[in-house]
Structure formats: C-alpha cells, structure tokens
ROZA-938115 format. One line per 3 residues: number of its first residue (from 1); for each residue x, y, z negated of C-alpha. Coordinates in steps of 0.5 Angstrom, whole numbers, padded with zeros to 4 digits. Each point is the difference from the previous one (the first is absolute). Layout:
residues N
NUM) X/Y/Z  ...
END
This chain:
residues 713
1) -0054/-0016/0026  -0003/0000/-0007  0005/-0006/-0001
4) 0007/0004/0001  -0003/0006/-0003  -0003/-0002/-0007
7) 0002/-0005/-0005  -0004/-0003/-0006  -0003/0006/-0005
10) -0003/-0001/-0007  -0006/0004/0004  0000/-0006/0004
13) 0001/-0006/-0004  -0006/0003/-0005  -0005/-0003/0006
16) 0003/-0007/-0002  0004/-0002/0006  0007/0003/0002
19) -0001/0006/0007  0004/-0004/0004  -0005/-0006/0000
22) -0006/0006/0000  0003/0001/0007  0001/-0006/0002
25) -0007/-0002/-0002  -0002/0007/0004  0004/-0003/0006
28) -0003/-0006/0000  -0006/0002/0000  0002/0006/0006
31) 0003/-0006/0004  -0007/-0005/-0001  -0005/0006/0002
34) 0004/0002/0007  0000/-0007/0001  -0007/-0002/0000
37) -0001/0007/0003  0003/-0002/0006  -0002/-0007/0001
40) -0007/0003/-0001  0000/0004/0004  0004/-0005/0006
43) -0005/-0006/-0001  -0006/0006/-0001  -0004/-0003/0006
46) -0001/-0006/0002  0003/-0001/0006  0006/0004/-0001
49) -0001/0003/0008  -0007/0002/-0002  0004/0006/-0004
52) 0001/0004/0007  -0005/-0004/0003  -0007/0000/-0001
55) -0002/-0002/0006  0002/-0008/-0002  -0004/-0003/-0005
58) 0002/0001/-0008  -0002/0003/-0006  0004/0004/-0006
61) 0001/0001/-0007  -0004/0007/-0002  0004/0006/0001
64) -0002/0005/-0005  0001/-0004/-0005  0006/-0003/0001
67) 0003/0007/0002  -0004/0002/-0007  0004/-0006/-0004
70) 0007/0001/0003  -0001/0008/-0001  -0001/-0001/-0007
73) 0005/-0005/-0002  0005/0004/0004  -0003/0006/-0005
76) 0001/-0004/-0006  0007/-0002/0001  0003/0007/0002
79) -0003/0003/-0007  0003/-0006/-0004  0007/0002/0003
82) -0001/0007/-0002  -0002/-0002/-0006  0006/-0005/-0001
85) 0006/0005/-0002  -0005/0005/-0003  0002/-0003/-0007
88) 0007/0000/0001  0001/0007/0003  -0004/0002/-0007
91) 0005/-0003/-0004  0007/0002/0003  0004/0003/-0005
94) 0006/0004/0004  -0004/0005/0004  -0005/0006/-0002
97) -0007/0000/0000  0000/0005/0006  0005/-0006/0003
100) -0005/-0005/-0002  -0006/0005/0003  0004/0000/0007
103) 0001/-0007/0000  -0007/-0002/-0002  -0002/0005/0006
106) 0003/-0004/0004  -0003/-0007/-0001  -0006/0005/-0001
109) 0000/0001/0007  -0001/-0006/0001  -0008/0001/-0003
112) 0000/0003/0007  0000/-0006/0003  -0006/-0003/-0004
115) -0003/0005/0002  0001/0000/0007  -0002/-0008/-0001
118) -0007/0002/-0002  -0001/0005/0005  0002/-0005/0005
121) -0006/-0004/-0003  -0006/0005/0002  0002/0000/0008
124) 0001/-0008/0000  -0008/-0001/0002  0001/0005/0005
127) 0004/-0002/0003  -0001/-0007/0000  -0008/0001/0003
130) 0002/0004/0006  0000/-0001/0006  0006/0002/0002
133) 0005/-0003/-0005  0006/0004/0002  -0004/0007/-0001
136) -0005/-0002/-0005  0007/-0002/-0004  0004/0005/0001
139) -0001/0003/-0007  0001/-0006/-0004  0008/-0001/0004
142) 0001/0007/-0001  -0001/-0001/-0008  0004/-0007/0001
145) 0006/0003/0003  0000/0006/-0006  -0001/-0006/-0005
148) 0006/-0002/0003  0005/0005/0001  -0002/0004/-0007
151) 0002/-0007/-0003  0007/0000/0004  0001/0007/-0002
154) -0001/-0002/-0008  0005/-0006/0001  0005/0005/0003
157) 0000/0006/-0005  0004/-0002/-0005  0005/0000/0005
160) -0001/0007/0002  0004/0004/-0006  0006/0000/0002
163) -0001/0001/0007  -0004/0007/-0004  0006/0002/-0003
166) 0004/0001/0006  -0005/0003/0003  -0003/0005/-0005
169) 0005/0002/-0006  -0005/0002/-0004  -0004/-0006/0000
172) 0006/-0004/-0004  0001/0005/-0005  -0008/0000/-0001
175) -0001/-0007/0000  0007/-0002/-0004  0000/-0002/-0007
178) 0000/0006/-0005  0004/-0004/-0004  0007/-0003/0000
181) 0000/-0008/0001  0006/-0004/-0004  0002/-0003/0006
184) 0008/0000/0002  0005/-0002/0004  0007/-0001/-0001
187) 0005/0001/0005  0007/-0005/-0001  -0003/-0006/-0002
190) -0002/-0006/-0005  -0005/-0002/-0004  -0004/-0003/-0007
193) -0006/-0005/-0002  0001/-0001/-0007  -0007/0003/-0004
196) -0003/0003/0007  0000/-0002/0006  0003/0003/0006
199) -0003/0001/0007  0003/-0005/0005  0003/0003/0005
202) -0002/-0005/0006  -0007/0002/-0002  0001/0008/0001
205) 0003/-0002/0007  -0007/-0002/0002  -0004/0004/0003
208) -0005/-0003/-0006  0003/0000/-0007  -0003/-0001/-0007
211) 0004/0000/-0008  -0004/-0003/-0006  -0003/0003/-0006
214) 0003/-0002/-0006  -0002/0002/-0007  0002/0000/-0008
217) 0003/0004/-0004  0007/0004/-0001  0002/-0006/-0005
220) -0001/-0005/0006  -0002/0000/0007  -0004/-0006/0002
223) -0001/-0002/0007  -0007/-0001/0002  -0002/-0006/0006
226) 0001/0002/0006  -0008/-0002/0002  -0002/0006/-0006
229) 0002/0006/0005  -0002/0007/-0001  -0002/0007/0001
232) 0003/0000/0008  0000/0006/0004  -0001/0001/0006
235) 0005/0004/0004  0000/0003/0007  0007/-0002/0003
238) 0003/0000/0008  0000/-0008/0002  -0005/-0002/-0006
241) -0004/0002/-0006  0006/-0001/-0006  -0003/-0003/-0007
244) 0003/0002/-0007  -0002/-0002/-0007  0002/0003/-0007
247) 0003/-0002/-0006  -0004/0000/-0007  0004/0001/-0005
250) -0004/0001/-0008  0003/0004/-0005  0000/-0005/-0006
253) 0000/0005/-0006  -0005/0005/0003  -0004/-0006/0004
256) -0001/0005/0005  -0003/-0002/0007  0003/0002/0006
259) -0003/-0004/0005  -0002/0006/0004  0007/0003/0004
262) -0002/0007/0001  -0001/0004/-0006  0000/0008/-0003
265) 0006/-0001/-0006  0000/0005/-0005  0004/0004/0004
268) -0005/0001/0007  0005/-0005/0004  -0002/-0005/0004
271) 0002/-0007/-0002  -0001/-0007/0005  0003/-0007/-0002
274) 0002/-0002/0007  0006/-0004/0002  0007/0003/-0001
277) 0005/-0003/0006  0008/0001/0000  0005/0000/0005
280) 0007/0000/-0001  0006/-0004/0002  0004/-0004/-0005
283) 0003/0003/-0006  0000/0001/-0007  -0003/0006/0001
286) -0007/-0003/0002  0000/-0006/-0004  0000/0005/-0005
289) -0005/0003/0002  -0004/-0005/0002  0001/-0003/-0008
292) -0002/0007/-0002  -0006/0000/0004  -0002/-0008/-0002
295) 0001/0001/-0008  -0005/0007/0001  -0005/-0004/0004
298) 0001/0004/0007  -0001/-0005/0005  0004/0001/0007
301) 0004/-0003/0005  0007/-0001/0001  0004/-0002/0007
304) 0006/-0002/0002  0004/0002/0007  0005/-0007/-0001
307) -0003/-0007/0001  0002/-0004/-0007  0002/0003/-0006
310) 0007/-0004/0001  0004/0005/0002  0008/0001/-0002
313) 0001/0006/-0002  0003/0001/-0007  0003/0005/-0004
316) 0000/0003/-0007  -0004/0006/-0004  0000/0002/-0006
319) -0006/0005/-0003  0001/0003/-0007  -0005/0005/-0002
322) -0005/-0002/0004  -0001/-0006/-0004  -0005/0003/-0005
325) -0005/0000/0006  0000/-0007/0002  -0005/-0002/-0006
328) -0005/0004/0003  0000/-0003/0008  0001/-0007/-0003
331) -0002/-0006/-0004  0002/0000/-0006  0003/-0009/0003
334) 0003/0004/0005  0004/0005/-0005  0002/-0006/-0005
337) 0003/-0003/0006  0004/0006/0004  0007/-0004/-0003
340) -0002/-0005/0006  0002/0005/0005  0006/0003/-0003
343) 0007/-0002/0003  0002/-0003/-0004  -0006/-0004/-0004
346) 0005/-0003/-0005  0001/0007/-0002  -0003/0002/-0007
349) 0000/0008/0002  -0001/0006/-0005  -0005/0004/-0002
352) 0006/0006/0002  0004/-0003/0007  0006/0005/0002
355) 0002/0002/0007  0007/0001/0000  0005/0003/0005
358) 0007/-0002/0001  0006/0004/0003  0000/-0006/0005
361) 0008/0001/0002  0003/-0001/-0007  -0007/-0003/-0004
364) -0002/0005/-0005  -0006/0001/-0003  -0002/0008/0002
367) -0007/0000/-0002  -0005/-0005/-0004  -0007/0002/0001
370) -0005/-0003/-0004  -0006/-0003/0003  -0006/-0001/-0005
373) -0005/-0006/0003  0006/-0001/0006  -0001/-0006/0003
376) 0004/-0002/0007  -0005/-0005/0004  0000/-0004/0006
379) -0004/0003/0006  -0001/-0007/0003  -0002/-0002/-0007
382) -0004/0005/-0002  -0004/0000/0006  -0001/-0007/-0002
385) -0003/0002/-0007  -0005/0005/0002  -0003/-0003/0006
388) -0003/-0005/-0005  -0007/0000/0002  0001/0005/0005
391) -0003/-0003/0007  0004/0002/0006  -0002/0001/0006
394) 0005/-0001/0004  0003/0002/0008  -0004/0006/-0001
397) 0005/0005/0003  -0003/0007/0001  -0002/0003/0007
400) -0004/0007/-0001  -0004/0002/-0005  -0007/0004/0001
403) -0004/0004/-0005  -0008/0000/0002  -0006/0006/0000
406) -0003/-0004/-0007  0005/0001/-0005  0004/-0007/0002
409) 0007/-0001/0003  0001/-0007/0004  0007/-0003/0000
412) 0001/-0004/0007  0006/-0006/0000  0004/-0002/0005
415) -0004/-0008/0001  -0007/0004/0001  -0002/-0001/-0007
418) -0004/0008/-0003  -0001/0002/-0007  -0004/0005/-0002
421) 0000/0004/-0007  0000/0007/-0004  0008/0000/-0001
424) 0004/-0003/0004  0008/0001/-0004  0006/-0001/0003
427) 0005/-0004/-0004  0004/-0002/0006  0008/0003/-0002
430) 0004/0005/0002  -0002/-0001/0006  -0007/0000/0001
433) -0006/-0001/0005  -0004/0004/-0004  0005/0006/-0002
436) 0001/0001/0007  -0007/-0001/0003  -0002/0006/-0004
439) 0006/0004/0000  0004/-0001/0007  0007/0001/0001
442) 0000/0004/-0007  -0001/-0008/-0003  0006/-0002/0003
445) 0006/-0002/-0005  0006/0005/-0001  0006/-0003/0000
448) 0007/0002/-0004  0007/-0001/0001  0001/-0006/-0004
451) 0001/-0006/0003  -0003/-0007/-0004  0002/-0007/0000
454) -0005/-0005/-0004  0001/-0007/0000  -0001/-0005/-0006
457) 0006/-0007/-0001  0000/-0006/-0003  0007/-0003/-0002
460) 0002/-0007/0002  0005/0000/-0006  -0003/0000/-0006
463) 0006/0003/-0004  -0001/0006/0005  -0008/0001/-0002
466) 0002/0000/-0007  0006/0005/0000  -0005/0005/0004
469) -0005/-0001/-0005  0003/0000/-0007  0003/0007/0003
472) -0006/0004/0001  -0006/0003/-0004  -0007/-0002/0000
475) -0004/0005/0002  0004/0004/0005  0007/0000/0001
478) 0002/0006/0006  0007/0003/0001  0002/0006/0003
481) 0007/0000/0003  0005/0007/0000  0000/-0001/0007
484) -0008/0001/0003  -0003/-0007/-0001  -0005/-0002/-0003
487) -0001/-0008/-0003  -0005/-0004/-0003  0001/-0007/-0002
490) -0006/-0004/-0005  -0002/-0007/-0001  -0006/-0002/0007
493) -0002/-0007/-0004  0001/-0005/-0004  -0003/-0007/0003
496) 0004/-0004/-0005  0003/0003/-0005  0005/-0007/-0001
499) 0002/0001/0008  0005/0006/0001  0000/-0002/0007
502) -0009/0001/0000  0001/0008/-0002  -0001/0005/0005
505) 0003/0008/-0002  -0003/0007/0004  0006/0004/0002
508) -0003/0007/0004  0006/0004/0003  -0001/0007/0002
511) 0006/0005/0004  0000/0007/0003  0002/-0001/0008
514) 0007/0003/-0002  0001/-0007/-0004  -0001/-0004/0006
517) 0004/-0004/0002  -0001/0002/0007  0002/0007/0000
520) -0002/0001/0008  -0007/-0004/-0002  -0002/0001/-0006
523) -0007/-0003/0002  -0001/-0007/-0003  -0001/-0007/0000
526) 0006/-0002/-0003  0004/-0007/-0001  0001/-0002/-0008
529) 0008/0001/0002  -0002/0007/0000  -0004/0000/-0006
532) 0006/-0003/-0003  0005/0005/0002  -0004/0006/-0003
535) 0000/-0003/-0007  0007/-0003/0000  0001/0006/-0006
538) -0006/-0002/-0004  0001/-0003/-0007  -0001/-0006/-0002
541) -0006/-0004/0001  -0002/0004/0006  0007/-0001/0003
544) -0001/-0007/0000  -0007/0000/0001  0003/0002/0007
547) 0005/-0004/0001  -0004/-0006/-0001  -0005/-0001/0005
550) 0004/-0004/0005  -0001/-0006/-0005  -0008/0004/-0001
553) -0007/-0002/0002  -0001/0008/0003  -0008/0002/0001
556) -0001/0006/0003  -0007/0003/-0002  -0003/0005/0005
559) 0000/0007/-0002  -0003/0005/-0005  -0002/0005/0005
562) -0005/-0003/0004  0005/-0004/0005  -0001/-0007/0001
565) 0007/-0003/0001  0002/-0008/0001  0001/-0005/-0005
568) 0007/-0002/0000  0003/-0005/-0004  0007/-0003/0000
571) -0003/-0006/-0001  -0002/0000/0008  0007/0002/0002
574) 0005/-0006/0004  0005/-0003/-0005  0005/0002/0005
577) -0003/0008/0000  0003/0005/-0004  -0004/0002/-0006
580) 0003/0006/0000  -0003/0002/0006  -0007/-0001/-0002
583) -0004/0007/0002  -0003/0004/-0005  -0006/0004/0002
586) 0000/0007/-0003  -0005/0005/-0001  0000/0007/0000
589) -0003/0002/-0008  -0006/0004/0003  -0005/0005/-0005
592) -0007/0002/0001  -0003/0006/-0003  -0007/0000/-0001
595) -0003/0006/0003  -0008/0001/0000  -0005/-0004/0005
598) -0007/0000/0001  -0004/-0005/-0004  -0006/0000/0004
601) -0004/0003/-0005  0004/-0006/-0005  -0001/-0006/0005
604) 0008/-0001/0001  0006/0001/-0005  0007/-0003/-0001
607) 0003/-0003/-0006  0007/-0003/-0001  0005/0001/0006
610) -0004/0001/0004  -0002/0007/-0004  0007/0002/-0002
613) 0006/-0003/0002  0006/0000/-0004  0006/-0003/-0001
616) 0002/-0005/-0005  0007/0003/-0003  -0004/0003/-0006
619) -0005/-0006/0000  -0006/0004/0000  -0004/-0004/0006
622) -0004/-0006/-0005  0000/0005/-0005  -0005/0005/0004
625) -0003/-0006/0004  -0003/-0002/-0007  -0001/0008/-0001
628) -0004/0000/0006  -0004/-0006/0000  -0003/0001/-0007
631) -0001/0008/0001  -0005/-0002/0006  -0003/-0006/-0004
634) -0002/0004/-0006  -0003/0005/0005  -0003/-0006/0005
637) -0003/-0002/-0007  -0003/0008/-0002  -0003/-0001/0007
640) -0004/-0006/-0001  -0003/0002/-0007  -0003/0006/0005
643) 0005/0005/-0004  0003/0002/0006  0000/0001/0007
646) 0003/-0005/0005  0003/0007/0003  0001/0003/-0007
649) 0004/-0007/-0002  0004/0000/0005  0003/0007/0000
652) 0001/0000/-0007  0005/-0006/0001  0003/0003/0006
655) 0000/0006/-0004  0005/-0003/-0005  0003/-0005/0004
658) 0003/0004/0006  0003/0005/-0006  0003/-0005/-0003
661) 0002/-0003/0007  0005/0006/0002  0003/0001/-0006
664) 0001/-0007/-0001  0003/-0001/0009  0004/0007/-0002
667) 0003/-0003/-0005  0001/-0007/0003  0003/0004/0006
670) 0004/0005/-0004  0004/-0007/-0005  0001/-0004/0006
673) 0004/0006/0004  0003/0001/-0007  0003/-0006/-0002
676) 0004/-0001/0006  0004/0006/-0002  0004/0000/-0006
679) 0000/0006/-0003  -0008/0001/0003  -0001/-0006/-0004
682) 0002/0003/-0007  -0006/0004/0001  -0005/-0005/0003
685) -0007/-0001/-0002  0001/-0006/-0004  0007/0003/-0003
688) -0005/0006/-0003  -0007/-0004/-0002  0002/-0008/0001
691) -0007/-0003/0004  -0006/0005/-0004  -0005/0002/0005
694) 0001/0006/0003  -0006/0004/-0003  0000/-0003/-0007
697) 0008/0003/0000  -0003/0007/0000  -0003/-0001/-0006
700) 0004/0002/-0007  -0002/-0006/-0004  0003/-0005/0005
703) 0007/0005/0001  0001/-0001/-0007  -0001/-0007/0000
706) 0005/0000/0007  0005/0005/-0003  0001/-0004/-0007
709) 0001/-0006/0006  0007/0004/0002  -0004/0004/0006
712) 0002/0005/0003  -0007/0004/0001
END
C-alpha cells in the first residue's frame, strides 16, 4: 500500500536512499523472514511425521527458542513499517497540523500492534510447555488473531473518510480543511503545458493518480526530474486512496518561501497550493482563460468533449474595446502575433477600425462607428493561436457533475474517466452542460423571431473574389435593408493572397418569419435559391454575393446557438445537380439571460456564453468573453495570494459579471428586434451608442465622447 500511496520526500531522501527503495528493502526482508519461518516450522522435526506423532522415533528443533526468535522478528518488522511513512507525514506541506495529528494517529495505531507482539511474547513459554497445547496456547492464538485483525483495521483506515461523511455530516465539516485549496476544474474543455505542467487526464481516470511538484521562480518555471517528487498527500476517496503534489513557486524579489501550502495570510484567510483543473469545451472563451491562468502560474486542467481539434467550423469575430485586457491573459509572443488570426493576415489594421452600416437596398452609408483597438478575427484561426502550449484533453464529454462533503466538486465524463478540484467553470457556450446542471430548465436558451443563416463560400471565378473584396470594409461591413433583413458580408480567409480562387468570404443572413419565403412554414432549413430571392433587392456587392454561389464552394458552419448542424459543400453535389437546391440550415437566434445560481459556496461558475448568451448583432460576445476571462482571472489570482476566499473570489466575479451579462443580452436582444424593422431601427442600441459596453455608457465622460461620435445618447 506504502508503494501506491507515497512518493519520494526530502524527509526520506535525508536517509541517504529514495523511500521507494526503503520499502523495497523492508518487503524483501518481510518476504525472507515468513519464508524461513515457514520452511522452519515445516522441517522443525525430523521425521516430519514426528510433528503429530510422537510415538514414531525422531527429535525436533527447541520450541521456545524458535517461537522466541520469530516472534522477535516479526516485532522488529511491524516497528519498521510504522516507523517508514513517520518522516513523510511530518513533512506534508498541504494539510494542517491538526490533520497531521489525525493522519499520525493512524500509523500510530499501529504501535498497538507492537505492543500486542510483545505481549504475545510473555505467553509462548506457557503455552509451549503445557501438556495440552490447544489449552495452554489459548492465550497466545487470542493475542495472534488481535495482532492480526488490528493490522487489517490500520491498512483499511484511510479508506473510511468518505464512508464517515456520508454517514455523520458533521465528521465532514469537522475533519475538512479550514482553508480553501487552489484546486479547479473547468467545464467545456482544453488545455496548457507551457511553464507548468498539467494533470494527465489518463492518470485521474485511475483509481490512483499522481502530479509532480515543480519549483522556480515567478520569472522561470523549472521542471524537476520526475524521480524528486515531493510532499504527497493522502486522501481517503471511493475505489482507492488519490495522491496529489503542489506546485512551488518562490517570489524572486522578496525570496519569499512558500513551501508550505497552507498559511495564515494578513488577512486570516487560508491559503493551499494545491492543483487547479479546468473543464470546458472548446472556445475562445476557455482558452483565454486557461492562458490567463498559465501566465499567473494557476495550475489546472482543460477537457475537450470532440475527439481532435480539426473541427470544420469557422466563422468570423471581431472585439474591439476588449482589447486592452488581453495583455493581461496573455504572453507578450502571443500579442505581438495576434495579426496571424485576423481574416485577412495581409491586412495592416488601424489603431481606430470602423464598424459600418449600409442602407442594404441602395448601399449607402448610414452610420460608421468607430472602433478603437478593432480587430476582425477567424474563430478557427484564433482558436489555433491560443491554444499554443495549451494541452487538450480530448473526447472528454461531460455526463454529470458532483459536488463532495470536503469542499471538492468531481467532474465525470462520458469515456468513465473523473477529475476532482475546488472549481469546476463552465465554459462550454450557449448551450451549456454546466449552466443546465445547476439551473434546470431556467438554463435553456430563449429563442427570438428571427431566423439565421450562416455559411462561408469561396469563389471559383477569381474575378469574382475580387469584385467582392475590394467592395467591402475591413472590419465590419453589415447592411440593414428598409424591408426588415439584416446582412453581413466580411472576408473568412486569405490562404494565398496571389489566388483569388483560395479566398473564402462569411455571409450571416438573418429575417423575421414574415420574410420567409414560405409564408405556410416559415421554420428553416432553406435551399440557397430561397436565400437568393430574399436578397434579389440588396445593393451591390451583396446582390451579387448571392447570386454567385451556383458557380461557388458554399460551407455551411454549424450554429451560433448551440446547434450542431451539417457541414454541406457544394463541392460534394453531382455535377448534374442543381446547386441551387443546396439546403441551408437555419438557425433560430436564441438569447440567455443570466439569472443567479448556487456556486456551491464557489466550487462552480460560468464564463463566456455559457454565462450570457447573447446575440451578435451589436458585436459584443468576444468583447465580454474577454471581459469575463480577465475579471475572473484577477480574481483567481487574489486568491492564491490568500487576499481572498475562494467563496469570496467567485462571488465578487459573478457579482460583476452577471450585471453586466443582462444589460449586455438585454441590449443584444433589444438591437437584434430592432434592426429587422426600419423605423425601430433608427433608435437601436448601435444608432444611440455604437459598439461601447453597456455599463460604461452610463458614465458622462464616455457619452460625451459618444455624442462628439454624432450619437444619439
């Protein structure tokens, strides 16, 4: 058991030898004494026969000292396998002094077995020179059978906690860790190696499982060899005893020690450096964080539900005011090279983008809105740049979620693997696992009366690429037509800026059902034909945009709002099919409003559009992803200095965030209703106050920047 539970400690390396060869020193030596005991005690008379029957002619070896010499032995071995894990309990750095009382208690227990041993000892002369063996050796099979049995009850201890707190609550509160462990886990799933390194999600699937310690500086991590572990901890758990080492870290400037996980800070609170694990699907959201985390030196762990990271879907995002938080989730290599995941790499962008609005039946420019720090990015792209160093572990779909009487929630997945940490986030998009586990049916999405069509083509006449692009605005290029529609057209990628043919183009369409073209069943999928004759009216470059696509490579990516539709090309059609019939998914545009839920005292919370779900006319999702990834960051990183709680942490983000959610879905909501009517539309939120946060809007300084803007605030 020794070998499964502890790894090496400094404790045990100041004997000279690793504990792992101590144990195996001690086993040999176990192993040698039973079996010259036993071989003893078969040949101890000569003949054998004359054991049980003496009336044959023989002699044996002297009893009393025999039973004398294996009784000493077998006393000597017990007190070294107490003594062994002694040093090592000693010098845990996770748990408190009172814990380490109660875990020595139970290795102490074993002094009893010694103890027994010795009085076992006094009643071998008895019972060996009675006449009547199985009378006279009565008392020393007793004390056998309690040696035993007591040893049984030490091995098994371990295993009792969990089986305690189920059956008295109060032994769980009493015997839990007064301090908050930095241990997490996130739910929608991804993630990073780089500088410290993650928990193997193949290891936490086993009933056993171990992490290794590093140490260095907040300036560089090093990575110790593997054989050096340290400072294991022993936890009782259902199907095995689970072991986890902390991470190190060592302040350069104050050369301050924090070797030991659990402290008084200045403020009373309690402090561990335990493991942080994270949850999540995959997103830009959580990769975000998961960086965020890496760069504050946050350990955790990231889970992906899909089985690769090649996944087809693609679309376009822009964020804009956001972008002053990103420094702060992401290494400064990783912002120098965020041009690499605009649409257009080529693209030189400003410091101030413009999101324009066209009059989409006669092209006209209604409104320009300007967009300091704008950028217009590919998901695919983007994704693929912040999940450098970020270690996925993937086909991990989440089935339930489990919160523990030690302060600890468990995440279980679909392929039988677990994780265990403090924090479980749910980062997994509008339609979220987590969200709906802790809210039921107040988690389910709400959708609106507008329809949505989203698909990405690439021209196979470059004259036509060409056309198309020199037509449109870098940033964002959308139309609102008199009649109710809503049209956004912007570049998807440039693979070759050389080849036209290469370049791919977004187009999202969205309607209210009195535009369908079927007036009896307004409910999607429609064919491209019907997308044609809905735009037949629009102004150039989008009238054509249209009416292109039967000479087109047409990709249909799956939804915004949590649906996962087909991935139809018309690269795949027969060339006597008509392109034209090409079916195109639909979605319906669906909001979230975030309403309160029970973190579990902090060990659960949502970020992204997993938190608020909102819709993209107005171009605030990345925007407040970013928001929410740095708010709880900062926060995470208050906690591990000890200036918070975790209960405090997560609550001051949800605080924050869950104000600033609604406004943010409201107003989506409110712009998306608005923009497919023409005389609601002059009023909209992006007529009054362009693309500015919500909540900053209320503040006088930046509606006078807004009104010098020509809006109408």
């Amino acid at each position: 058991m020794y070998q499964r539970v502890f790894c090496d400690t400094p404790a045990i390396k100041a004997y000279g030898l690793s504990f792992r060869l101590w144990m195996r020193i001690l086993m040999t030596l176990v192993v040698v004494t039973f079996v010259a005991t036993f071989i003893v005690g078969i040949f101890s008379c000569t003949p054998i026969q004359y054991s049980w029957d003496k009336s044959l002619k023989g002699h044996c070896v002297e009893t009393i000292p025999w039973w004398y010499t294996y009784a000493t032995l077998n006393m000597l071995t017990d007190i070294m396998i107490l003594a062994l894990p002694i040093p090592l309990i000693n010098g845990l750095m996770k748990i408190t002094k009172r814990q380490k009382y109660v875990l020595m208690g139970i290795f102490l227990l074993g002094a009893f077995v010694c103890v027994v041993t010795i009085v076992r000892m006094t009643t071998l002369k008895t019972g060996a020179t009675g006449k009547d063996s199985t009378y006279t050796g009565s008392a020393t099979l007793k004390w056998t059978a309690v040696e035993t049995n007591v040893g049984i009850i030490c091995a098994c201890l371990p295993l009792l906690r969990p089986i305690l707190n189920k059956l008295i609550p109060w032994f769980a509160e009493r015997s839990r860790d007064p301090g908050p462990r930095t241990g997490y886990v996130i739910s929608s799933v991804n993630t990073m190696s780089t500088g410290l390194r993650t928990i193997d999600s193949s290891k936490h699937s086993e009933p056993w499982s171990q992490s290794e310690k590093h140490e260095g500086t907040l300036d560089q991590i090093s990575e110790q060899d593997p054989s050096s572990r340290n400072n294991s901890v022993v936890y009782g758990g259902f199907g095995g005893i689970r072991k986890t080492t902390e991470i190190e870290l060592h302040e350069e400037n104050e050369r301050q020690d924090h070797s030991e996980s659990v402290k008084d800070d200045k403020h009373g609170y309690r402090r561990s450096s335990e493991h942080m694990t994270i949850n999540q699907t995959p997103g830009i959201c959580g990769l975000l964080l998961a960086q965020g985390l890496q760069k504050h030196h946050i350990p955790y762990t990231i889970y992906e539900k899909e089985s690769t990271a090649g996944r087809s879907r693609d679309w376009g995002m822009a964020y804009f005011w956001s972008a002053d938080y990103l420094p702060y989730l992401l290494p400064v290599e990783l912002v120098d090279r965020l041009p690499e995941a605009q649409v257009d790499p080529v693209y030189k962008a400003q410091p101030v983008e413009n999101m324009t609005v066209t009059n989409g039946r006669d092209g006209s420019t209604i409104k320009v809105v300007p967009s300091p720090g704008g950028r217009r990015v590919a998901r695919k792209a983007l994704r693929r740049l912040l999940g450098e160093g970020v270690d996925v572990k993937y086909d991990h779909k989440l089935e339930r979620i489990e919160f523990g009487n030690d302060g600890t929630v468990t995440a279980f997945f679909q392929n039988g693997a677990s994780e265990t940490g403090t924090l479980l986030i749910g980062a997994d998009g509008g339609g979220s696992i987590v969200r709906r586990s802790l809210l039921g049916p107040l988690a389910e999405p709400k959708p609106l009366p507008v329809y949505m069509a989203n698909f990405n083509v690439r021209y196979r006449n470059p004259e036509h690429a060409i056309f198309i692009r020199s037509k449109l605005r870098h940033f964002v290029d959308h139309g609102i037509h008199p009649k109710g529609m809503f049209f956004l057209m912007t570049m998807q990628g440039v693979p070759d800026p050389k080849r036209p043919e290469t370049w791919s183009f977004q187009i999202t369409l969205t309607w209210p059902p009195e535009l369908s073209p079927d007036k009896e069943d307004p409910e999607p999928p429609h064919s491209l034909r019907d997308l044609q004759d809905l735009t037949r009216d629009w102004a150039s470059p989008k009238r054509e945009a249209l009416e292109w696509l039967g000479d087109a490579d047409v990709t249909v990516t799956d939804g915004f709002f949590g649906r996962n539709g087909e991935h139809t090309t018309t690269a795949g059609l027969d060339a006597d099919e008509d392109p034209w019939r090409l079916i195109i998914p639909s979605d319906r545009v669906s909001v979230w409003i975030p309403v309160p839920w029970d973190n579990h005292s902090g060990r659960t919370t949502l970020v992204g559009d997993a938190a608020h779900a909102m819709t993209f006319h107005r171009g605030q999702g990345l925007n407040n992803c970013i928001r929410d990834a740095k708010e709880l960051v900062s926060r995470l990183v208050q906690h591990s200095k000890g200036e918070v709680s975790l209960k405090e942490a997560v609550n001051e983000y949800e605080k924050e965030m869950i104000d600033r959610g609604t406004a943010e879905v409201k107003t989506s909501m409110e712009q998306t209703l608005k923009c497919h009517n023409w005389e609601t539309f002059q009023h909209s939120p992006v007529m009054k106050i362009g693309g500015s946060p919500i909540r900053a809007v209320e503040n006088e300084g930046w509606k006078q920047i807004l009104r010098e803007q020509g809006s109408q605030v």
